[in-house]
Backbone bond lengths (Angstrom), bond angles and torsions (degrees), N, CA, C in turn:
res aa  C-N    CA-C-N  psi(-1)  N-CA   C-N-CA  omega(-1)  CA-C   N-CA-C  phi
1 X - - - 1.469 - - 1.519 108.15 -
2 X 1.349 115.54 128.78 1.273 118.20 172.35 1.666 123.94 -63.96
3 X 1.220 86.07 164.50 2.189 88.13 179.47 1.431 117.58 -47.58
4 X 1.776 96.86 -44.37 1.612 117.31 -179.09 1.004 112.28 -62.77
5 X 1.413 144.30 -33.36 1.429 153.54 -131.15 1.592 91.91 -127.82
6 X 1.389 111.90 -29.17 1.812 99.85 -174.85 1.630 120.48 -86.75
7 X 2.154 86.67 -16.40 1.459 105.28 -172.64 1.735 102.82 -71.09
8 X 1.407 96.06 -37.86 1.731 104.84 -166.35 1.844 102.87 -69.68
9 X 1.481 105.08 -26.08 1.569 110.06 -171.65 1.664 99.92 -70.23
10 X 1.289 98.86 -39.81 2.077 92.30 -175.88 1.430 96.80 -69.97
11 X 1.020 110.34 -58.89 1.850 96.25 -165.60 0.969 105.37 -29.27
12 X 1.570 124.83 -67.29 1.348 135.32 -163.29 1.624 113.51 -43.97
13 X 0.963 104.15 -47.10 1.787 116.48 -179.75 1.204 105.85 -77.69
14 X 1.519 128.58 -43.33 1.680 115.22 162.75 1.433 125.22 -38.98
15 X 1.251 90.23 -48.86 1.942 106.97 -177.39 1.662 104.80 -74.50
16 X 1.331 146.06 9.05 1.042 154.66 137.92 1.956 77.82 81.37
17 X 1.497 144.09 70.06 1.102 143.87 119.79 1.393 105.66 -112.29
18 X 1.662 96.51 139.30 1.796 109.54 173.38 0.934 132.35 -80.98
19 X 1.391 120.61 153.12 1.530 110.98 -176.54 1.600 122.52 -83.37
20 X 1.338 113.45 146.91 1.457 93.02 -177.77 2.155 90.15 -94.01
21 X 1.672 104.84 173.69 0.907 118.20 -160.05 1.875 104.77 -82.18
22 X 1.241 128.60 138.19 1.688 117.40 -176.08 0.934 97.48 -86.71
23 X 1.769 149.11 -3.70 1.108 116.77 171.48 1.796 129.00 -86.08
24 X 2.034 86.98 -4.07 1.898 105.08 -173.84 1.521 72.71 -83.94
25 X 0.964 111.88 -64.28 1.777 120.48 -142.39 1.575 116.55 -44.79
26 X 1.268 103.27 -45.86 1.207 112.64 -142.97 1.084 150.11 70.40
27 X 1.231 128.59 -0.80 1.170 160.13 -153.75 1.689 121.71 -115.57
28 X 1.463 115.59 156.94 1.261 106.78 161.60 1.535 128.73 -62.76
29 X 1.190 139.85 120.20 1.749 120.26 162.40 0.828 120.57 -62.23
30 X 1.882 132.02 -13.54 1.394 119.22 -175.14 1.563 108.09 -105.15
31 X 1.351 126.94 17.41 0.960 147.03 147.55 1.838 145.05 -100.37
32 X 1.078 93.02 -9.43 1.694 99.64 -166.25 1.214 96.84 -151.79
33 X 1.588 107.19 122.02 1.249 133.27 174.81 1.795 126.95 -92.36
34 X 1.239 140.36 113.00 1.577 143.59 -175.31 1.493 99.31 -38.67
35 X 1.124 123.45 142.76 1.714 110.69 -178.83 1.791 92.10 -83.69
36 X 1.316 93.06 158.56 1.464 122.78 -176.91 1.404 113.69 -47.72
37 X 1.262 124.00 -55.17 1.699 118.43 161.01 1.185 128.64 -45.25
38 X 0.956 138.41 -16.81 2.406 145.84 -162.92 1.433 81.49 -111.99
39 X 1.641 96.41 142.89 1.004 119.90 152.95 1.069 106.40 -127.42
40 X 1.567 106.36 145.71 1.800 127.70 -168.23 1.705 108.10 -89.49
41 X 1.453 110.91 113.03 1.351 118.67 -165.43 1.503 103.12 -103.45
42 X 1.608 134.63 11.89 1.373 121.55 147.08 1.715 90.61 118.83
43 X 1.873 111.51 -14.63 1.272 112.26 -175.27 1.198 114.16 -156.85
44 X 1.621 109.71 -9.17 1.762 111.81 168.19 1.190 113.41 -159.41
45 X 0.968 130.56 -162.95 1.596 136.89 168.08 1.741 96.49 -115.25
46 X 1.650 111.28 159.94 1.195 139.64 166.50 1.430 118.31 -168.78
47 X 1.563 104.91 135.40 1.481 88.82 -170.64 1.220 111.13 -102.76
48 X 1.611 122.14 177.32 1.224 133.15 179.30 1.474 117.38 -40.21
49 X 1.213 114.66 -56.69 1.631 132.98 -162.59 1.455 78.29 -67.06
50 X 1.534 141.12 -76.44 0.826 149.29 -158.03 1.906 110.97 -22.91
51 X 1.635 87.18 -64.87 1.912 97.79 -173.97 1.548 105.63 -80.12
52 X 1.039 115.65 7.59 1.765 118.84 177.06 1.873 100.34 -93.96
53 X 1.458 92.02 -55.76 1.421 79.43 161.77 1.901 149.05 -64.59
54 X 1.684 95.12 -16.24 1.392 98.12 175.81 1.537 99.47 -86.28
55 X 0.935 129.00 -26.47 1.815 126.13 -155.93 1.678 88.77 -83.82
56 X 1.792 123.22 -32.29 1.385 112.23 -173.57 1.661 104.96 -76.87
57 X 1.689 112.89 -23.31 1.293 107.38 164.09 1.125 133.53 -54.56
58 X 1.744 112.57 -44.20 1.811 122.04 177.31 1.126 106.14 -61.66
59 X 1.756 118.91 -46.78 1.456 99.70 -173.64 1.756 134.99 -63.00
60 X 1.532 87.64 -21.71 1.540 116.45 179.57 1.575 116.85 -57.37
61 X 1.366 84.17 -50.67 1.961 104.84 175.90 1.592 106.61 -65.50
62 X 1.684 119.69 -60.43 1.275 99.86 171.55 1.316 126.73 -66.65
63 X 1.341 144.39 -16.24 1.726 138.07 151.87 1.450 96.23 -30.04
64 X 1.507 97.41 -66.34 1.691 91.61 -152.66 1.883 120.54 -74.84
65 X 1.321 108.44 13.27 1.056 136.51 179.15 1.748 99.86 -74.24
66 X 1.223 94.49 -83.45 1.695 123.28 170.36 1.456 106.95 -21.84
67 X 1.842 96.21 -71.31 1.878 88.85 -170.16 1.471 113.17 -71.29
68 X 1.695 136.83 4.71 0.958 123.54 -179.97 1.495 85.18 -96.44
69 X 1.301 139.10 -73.07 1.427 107.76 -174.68 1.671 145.67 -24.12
70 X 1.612 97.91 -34.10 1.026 122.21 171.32 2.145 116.43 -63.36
71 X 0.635 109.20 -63.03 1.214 137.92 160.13 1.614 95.26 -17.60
72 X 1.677 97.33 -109.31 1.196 111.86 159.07 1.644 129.13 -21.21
73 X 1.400 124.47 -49.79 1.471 115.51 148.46 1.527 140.69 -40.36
74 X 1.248 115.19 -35.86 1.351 126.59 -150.89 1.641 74.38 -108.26
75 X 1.231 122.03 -26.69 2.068 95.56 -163.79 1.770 82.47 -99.88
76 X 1.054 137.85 -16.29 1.337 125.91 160.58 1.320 124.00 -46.72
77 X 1.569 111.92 -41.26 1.326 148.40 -156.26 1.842 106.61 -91.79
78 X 1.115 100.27 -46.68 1.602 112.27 164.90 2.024 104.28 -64.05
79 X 1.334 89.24 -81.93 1.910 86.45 -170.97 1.696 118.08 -37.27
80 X 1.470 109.43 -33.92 1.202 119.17 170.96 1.655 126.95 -67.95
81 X 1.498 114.85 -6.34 1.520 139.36 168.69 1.129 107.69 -91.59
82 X 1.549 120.81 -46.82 1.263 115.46 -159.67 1.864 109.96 -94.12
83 X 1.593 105.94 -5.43 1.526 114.37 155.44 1.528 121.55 -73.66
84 X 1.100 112.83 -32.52 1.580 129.35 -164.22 1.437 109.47 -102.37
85 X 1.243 138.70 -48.91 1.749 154.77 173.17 1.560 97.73 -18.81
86 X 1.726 116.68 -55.83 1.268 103.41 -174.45 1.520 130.90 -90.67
87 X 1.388 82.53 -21.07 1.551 84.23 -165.22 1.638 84.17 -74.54
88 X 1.075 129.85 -47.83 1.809 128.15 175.00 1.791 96.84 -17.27
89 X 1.232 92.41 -106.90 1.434 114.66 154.64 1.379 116.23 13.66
90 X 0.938 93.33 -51.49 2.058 110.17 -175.93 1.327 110.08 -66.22
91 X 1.545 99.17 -61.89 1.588 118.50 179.21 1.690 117.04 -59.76
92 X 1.091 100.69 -42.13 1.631 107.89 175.93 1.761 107.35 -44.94
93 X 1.303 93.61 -62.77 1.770 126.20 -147.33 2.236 79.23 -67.71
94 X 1.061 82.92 -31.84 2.433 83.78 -166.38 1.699 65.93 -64.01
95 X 1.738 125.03 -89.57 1.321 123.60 -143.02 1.715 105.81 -28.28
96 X 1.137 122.30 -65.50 1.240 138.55 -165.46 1.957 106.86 -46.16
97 X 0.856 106.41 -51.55 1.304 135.71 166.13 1.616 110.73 -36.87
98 X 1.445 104.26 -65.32 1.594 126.07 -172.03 1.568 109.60 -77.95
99 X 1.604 103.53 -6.29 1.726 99.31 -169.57 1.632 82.05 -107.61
100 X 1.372 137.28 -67.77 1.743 135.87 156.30 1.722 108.17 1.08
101 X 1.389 94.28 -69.32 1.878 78.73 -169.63 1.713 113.45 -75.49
102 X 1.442 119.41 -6.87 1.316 121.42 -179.80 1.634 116.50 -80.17
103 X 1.360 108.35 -23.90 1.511 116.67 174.92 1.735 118.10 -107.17
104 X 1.369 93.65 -1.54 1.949 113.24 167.19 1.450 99.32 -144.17
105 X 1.428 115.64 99.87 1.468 113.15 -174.58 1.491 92.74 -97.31
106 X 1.511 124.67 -17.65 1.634 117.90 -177.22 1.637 108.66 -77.13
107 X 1.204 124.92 -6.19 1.523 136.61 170.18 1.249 110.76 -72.28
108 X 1.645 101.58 148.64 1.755 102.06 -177.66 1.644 94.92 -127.33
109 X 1.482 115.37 -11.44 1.359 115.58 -158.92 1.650 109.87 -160.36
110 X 1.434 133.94 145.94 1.163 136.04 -148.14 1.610 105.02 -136.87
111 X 1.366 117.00 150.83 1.424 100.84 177.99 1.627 94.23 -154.23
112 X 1.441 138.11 137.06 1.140 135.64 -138.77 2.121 80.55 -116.05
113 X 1.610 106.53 120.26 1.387 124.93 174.57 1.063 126.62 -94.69
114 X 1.558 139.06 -50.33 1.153 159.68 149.00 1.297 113.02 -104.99
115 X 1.260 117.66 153.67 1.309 149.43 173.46 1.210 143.04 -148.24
116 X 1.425 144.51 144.93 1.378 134.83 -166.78 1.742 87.48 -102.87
117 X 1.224 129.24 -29.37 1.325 122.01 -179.88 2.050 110.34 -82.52
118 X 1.533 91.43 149.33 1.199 86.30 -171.09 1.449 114.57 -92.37
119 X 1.373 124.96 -6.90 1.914 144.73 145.62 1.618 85.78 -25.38
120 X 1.425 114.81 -100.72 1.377 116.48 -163.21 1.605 129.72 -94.22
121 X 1.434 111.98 175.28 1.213 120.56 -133.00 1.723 132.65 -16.44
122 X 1.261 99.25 -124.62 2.162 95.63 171.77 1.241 100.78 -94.43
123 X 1.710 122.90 170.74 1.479 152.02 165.28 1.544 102.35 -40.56
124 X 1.203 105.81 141.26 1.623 122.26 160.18 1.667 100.96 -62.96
125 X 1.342 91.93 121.35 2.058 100.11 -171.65 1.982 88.09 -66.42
126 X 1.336 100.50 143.46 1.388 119.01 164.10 1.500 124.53 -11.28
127 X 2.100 84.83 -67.43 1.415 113.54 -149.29 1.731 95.37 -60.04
128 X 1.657 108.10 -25.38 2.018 102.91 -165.28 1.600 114.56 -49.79
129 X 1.449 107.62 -51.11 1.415 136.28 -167.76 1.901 104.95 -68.48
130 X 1.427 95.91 -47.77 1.707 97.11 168.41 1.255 114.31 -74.86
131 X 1.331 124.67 -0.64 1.718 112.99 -178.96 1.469 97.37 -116.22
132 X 1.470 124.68 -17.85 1.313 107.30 167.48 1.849 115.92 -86.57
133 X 1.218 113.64 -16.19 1.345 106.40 153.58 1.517 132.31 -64.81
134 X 1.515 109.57 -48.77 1.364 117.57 160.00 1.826 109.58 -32.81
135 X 1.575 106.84 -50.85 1.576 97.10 -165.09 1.312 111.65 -84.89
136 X 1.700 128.53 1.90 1.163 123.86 176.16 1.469 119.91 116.39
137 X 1.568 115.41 -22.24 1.612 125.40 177.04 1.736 110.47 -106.37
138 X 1.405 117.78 29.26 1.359 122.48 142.51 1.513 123.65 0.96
139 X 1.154 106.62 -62.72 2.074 112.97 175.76 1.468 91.57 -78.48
140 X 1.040 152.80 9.75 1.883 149.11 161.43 1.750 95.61 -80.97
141 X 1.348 107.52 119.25 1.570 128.59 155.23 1.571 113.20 -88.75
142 X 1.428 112.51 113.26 1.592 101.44 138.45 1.522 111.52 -97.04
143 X 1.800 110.06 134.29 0.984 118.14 -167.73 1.601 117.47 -108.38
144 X 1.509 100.18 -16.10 1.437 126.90 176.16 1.739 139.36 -139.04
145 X 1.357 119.88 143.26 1.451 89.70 178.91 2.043 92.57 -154.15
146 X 1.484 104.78 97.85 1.125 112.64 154.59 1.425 124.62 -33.07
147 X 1.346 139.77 147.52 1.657 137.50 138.97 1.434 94.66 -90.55
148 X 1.487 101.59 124.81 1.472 112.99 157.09 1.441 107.80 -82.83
149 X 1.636 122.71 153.42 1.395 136.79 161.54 1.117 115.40 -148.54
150 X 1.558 102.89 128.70 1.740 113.13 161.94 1.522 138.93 -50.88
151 X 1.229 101.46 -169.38 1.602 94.05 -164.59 2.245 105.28 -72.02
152 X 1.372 85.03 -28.64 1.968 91.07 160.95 1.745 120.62 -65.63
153 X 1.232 96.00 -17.62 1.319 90.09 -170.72 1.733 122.76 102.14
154 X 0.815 95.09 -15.69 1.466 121.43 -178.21 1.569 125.89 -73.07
155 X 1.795 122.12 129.96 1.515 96.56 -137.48 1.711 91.15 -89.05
156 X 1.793 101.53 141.80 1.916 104.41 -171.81 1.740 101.40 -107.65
157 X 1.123 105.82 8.32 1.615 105.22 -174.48 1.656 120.59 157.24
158 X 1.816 110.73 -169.92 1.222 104.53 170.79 1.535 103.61 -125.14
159 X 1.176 111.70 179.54 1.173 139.22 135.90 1.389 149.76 -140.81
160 X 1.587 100.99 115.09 1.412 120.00 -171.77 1.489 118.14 -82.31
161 X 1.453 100.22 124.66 1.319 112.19 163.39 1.432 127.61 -82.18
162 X 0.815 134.65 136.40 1.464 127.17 -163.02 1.766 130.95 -174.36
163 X 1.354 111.80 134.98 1.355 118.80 -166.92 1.153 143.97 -119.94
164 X 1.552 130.76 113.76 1.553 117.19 -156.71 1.726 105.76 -121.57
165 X 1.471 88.95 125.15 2.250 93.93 179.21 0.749 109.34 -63.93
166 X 1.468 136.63 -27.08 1.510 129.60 -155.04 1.631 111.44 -97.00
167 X 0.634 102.66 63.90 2.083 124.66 -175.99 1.541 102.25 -92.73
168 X 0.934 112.17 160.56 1.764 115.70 -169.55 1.876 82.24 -91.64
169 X 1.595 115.21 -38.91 1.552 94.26 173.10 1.631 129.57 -115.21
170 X 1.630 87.98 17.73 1.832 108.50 167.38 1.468 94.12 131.56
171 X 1.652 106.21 -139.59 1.241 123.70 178.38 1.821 101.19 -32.70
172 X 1.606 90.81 134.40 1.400 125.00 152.10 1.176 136.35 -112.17
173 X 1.338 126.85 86.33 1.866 113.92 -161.35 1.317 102.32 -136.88
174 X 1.567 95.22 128.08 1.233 108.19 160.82 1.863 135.44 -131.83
175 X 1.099 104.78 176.97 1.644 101.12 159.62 1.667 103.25 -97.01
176 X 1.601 109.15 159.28 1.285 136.69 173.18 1.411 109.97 -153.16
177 X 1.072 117.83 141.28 1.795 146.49 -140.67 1.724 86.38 -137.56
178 X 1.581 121.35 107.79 1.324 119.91 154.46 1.535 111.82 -130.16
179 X 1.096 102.20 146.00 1.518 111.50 -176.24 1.569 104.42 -104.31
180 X 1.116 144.57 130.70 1.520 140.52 -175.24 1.684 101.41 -110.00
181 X 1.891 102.06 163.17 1.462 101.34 -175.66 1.577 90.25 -137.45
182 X 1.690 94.63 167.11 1.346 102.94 -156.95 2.205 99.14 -62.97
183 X 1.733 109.51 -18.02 1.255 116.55 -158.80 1.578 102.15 -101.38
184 X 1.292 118.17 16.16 1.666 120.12 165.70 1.576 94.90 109.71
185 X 1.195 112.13 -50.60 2.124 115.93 -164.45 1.632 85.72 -53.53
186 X 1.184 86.40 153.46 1.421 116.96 167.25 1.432 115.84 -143.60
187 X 1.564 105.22 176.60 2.321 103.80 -166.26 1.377 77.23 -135.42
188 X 1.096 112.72 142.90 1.249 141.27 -178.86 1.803 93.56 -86.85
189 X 1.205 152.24 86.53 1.810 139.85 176.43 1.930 108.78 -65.98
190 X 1.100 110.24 -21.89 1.116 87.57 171.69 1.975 105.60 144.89
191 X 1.312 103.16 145.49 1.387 98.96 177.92 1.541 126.36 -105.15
192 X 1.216 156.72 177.24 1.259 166.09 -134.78 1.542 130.08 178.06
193 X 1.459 144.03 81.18 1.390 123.61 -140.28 1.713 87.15 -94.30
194 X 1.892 124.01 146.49 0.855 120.57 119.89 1.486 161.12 -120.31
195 X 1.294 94.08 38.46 1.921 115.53 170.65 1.672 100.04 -144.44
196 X 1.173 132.74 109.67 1.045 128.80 154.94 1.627 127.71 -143.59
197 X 1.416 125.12 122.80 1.355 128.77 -161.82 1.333 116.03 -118.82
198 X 0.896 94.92 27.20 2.078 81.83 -171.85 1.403 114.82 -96.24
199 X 1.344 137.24 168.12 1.044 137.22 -146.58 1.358 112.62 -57.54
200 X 1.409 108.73 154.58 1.943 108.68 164.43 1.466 110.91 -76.24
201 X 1.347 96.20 136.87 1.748 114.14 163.82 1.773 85.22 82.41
202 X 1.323 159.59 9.69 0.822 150.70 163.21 1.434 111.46 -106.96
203 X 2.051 103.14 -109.07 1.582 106.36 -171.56 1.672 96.82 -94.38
204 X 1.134 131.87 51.78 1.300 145.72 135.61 1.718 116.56 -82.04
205 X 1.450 102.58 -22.56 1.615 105.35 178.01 1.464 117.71 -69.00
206 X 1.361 102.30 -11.15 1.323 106.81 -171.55 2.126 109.86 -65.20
207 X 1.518 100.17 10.79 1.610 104.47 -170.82 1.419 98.54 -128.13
208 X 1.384 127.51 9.24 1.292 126.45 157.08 1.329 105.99 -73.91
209 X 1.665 116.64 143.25 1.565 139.91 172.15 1.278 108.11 -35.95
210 X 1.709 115.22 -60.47 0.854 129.33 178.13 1.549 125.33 -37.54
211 X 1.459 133.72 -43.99 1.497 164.47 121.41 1.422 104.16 8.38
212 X 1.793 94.16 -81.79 1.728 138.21 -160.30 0.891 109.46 -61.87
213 X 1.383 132.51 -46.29 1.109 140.71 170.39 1.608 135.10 -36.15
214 X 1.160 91.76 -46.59 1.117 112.92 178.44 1.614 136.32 -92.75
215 X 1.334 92.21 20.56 1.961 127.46 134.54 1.203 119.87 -106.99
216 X 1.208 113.28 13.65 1.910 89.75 -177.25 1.497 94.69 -105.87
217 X 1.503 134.91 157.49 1.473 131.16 -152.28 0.536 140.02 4.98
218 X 1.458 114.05 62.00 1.341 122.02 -177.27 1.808 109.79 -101.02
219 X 0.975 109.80 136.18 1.655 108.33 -174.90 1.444 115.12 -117.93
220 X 1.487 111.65 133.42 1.657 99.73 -167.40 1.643 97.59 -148.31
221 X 1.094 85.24 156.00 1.722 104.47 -143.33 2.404 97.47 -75.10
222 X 1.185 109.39 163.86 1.344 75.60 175.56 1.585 135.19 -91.31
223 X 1.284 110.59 151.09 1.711 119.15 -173.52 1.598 77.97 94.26
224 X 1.419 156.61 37.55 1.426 122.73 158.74 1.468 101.51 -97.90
225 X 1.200 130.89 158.21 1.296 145.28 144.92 1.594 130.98 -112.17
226 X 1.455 107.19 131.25 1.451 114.83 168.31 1.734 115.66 -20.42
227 X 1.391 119.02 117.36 1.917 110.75 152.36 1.459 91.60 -143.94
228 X 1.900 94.72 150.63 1.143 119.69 172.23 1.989 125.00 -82.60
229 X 1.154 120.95 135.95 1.417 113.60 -166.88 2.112 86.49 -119.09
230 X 0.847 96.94 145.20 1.564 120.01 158.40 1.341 108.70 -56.81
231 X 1.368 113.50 -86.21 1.757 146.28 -167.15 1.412 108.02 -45.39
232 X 1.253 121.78 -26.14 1.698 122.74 -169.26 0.750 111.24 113.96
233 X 1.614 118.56 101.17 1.542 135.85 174.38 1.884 117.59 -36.20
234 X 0.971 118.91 114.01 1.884 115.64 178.95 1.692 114.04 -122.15
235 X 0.986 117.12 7.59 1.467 138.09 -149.61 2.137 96.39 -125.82
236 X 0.889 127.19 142.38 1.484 132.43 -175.53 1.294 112.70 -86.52
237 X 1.918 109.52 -32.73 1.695 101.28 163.39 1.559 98.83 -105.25
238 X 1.479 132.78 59.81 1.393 133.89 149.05 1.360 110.97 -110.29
239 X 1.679 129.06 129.16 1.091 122.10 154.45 1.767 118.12 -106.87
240 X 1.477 148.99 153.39 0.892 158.72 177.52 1.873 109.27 -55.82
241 X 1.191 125.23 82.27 1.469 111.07 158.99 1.537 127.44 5.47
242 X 0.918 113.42 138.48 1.944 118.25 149.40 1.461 98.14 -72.15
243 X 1.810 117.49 130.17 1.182 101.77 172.21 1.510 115.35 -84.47
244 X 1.286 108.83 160.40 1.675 105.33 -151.33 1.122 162.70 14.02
245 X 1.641 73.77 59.77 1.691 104.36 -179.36 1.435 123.48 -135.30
246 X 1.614 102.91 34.52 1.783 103.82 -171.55 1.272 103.52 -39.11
247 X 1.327 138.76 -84.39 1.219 140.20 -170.04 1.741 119.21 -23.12
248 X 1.203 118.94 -46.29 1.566 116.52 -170.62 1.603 81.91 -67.93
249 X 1.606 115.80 -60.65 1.510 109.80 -163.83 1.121 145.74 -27.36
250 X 1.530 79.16 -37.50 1.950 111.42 -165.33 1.700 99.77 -77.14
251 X 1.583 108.81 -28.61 1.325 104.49 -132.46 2.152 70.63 -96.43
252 X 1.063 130.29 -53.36 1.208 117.97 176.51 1.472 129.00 -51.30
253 X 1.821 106.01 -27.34 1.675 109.91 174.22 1.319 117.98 -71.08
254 X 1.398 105.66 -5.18 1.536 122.68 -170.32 1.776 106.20 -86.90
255 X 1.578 94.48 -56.39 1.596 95.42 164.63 1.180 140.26 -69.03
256 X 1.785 124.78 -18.64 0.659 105.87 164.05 1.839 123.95 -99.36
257 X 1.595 121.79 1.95 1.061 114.74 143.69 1.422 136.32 -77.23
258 X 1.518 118.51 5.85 1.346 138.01 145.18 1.588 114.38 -40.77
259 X 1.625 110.05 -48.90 1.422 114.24 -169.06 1.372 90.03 -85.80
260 X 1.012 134.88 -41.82 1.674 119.37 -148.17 1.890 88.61 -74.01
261 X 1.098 105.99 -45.10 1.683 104.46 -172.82 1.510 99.65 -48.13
262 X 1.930 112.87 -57.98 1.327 97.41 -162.85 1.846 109.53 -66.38
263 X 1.227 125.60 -31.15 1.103 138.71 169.42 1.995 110.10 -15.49
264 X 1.811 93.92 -67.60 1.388 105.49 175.62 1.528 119.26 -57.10
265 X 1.235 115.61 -31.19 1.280 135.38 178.21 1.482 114.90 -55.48
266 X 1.753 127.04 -40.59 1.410 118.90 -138.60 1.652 76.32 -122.30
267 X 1.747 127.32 2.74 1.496 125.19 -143.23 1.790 76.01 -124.23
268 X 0.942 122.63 -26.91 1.445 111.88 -169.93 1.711 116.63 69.33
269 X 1.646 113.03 3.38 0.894 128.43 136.80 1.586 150.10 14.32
270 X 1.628 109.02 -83.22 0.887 143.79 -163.81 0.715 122.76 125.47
271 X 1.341 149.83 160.85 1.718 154.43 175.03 1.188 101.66 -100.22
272 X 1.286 118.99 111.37 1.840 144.76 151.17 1.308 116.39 -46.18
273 X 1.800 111.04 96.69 1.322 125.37 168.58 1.442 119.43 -67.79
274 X 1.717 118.31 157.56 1.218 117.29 177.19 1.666 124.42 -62.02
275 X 1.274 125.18 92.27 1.035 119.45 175.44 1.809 120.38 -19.01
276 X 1.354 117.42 -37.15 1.507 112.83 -169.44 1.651 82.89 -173.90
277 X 1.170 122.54 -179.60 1.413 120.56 -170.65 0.989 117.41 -54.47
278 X 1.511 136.29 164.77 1.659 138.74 -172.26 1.633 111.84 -77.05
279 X 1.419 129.52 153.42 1.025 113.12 179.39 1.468 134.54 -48.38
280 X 1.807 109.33 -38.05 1.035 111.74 162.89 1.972 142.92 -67.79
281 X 1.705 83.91 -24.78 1.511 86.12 172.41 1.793 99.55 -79.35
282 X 1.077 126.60 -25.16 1.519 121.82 178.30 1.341 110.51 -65.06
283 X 0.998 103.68 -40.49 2.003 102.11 -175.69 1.529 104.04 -66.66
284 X 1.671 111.30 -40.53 1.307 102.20 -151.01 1.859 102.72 -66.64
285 X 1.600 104.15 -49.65 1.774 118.38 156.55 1.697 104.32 -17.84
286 X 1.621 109.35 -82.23 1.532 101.64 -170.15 1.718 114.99 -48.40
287 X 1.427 117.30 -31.67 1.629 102.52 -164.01 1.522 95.72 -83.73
288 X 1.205 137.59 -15.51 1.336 134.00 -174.14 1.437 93.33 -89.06
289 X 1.013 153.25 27.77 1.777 145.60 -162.28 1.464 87.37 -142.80
């Protein structure tokens, strides 16, 4: 390399532009400069605009990557609803069904009366919600109330759906099966839980026979309500506690004198007073003692 040619090579490298190579180029290096946009990658030129435009391409390509997965997910996700929706549906509606005739075994047939959903039948009448406040279990939902009918057709009772928060592990819900008489008494046929969480080997007992039992024909005079005794139930609206389990106890004596109240309610009846304090004001008494 000449003097001239080595002088023109420093400048160039002072001034921080690269050289392109004389054997790509053809060209002199101590004459001819890469234009200002390319950068020299060791084997070609490419310019700026150039790689701005491929990188807005990749990103472009992966978007459209995304929303076709997407796409494709959600209509997977649809056909896969619209296979399953009924037969779901189906299965639900049998459970519901299978828990109805277990707490009204004299029923052959069901017909949905009230409701908290607005799908099925009419509104929960006013008066239910004001008479379970009146009696003290206010936070108690009835959420449902079947007409039971016999094999005539003829209506043999209800069934109340119904729900209590105060569970040692929350929700308490069950079905209850009442049969009404023309003289106010009503029979308790029997109860059915479907939400219940409370501990194992404790207020999970509340689904032993042993428990359960002790709603099924039960007959109570009118205005009586369900209470739980410690000592050994002797009384027709007493049932025996879970031992150490006021809380689950309370929280089921609550629901199912939930139904008997709404019971009086939909029967024109009378409204069924608290036999002795409500389950919950009773529990709350025992845990403070």
């Amino acid at each position: 390399m000449s003097q001239t040619e080595n002088k023109a090579w420093n400048e160039q490298e002072n001034k921080g532009i690269p050289f392109p190579s004389p054997a790509k180029s053809g060209t002199d290096p101590a004459i001819t400069n890469p234009p200002s946009d390319e950068i020299y990658t060791g084997q070609d030129y490419r310019s700026v605009s150039t790689k701005e435009a491929e990188k807005k391409d990749s990103i472009g390509k992966d978007i459209s990557i995304l929303v076709m997965i997407t796409l494709v997910s959600g209509l997977l996700l649809g056909i896969a609803y619209g296979i399953t929706k009924d037969p779901i549906a189906k299965a639900q509606e049998d459970a519901r069904v299978a828990a109805q005739r277990m707490v009204m075994r004299s029923a052959k047939s069901f017909e949905t009366k009230y409701s908290s959903s607005q799908d099925e039948g009419e509104a929960i009448p006013a008066a239910i919600p004001q008479a379970l406040e009146d009696a003290g279990i206010a936070a108690t939902k009835v959420t449902r109330i079947d007409t039971a009918y016999d094999e005539n057709h003829s209506p043999a009772g209800y069934v109340f759906t119904v729900v209590d928060p105060d569970g040692y592990g929350g929700d308490v819900e069950l079905m209850c099966g009442i049969a009404t008489d023309g003289d106010g008494s009503m029979t308790i046929e029997g109860i059915s839980f479907l939400s219940l969480s409370e501990t194992a080997g404790m207020g999970m007992r509340a689904k032993d026979e042993a428990f359960m039992n002790q709603f099924s024909d039960r007959k109570l005079e009118k205005g009586e309500q369900i209470v739980y005794v410690k000592d050994g139930a002797a009384q027709p609206y007493e049932i025996d506690a879970i031992s150490g389990c006021t809380i689950t106890t309370s929280a089921v004596t609550d629901d199912v004198n939930a139904a008997l109240i709404a019971a009086g309610q939909i029967t024109r009846s009378g409204q069924a007073q608290p036999q002795t304090e409500s389950g919950t004001e009773q529990a709350m008494q025992e845990e403070s003692e």
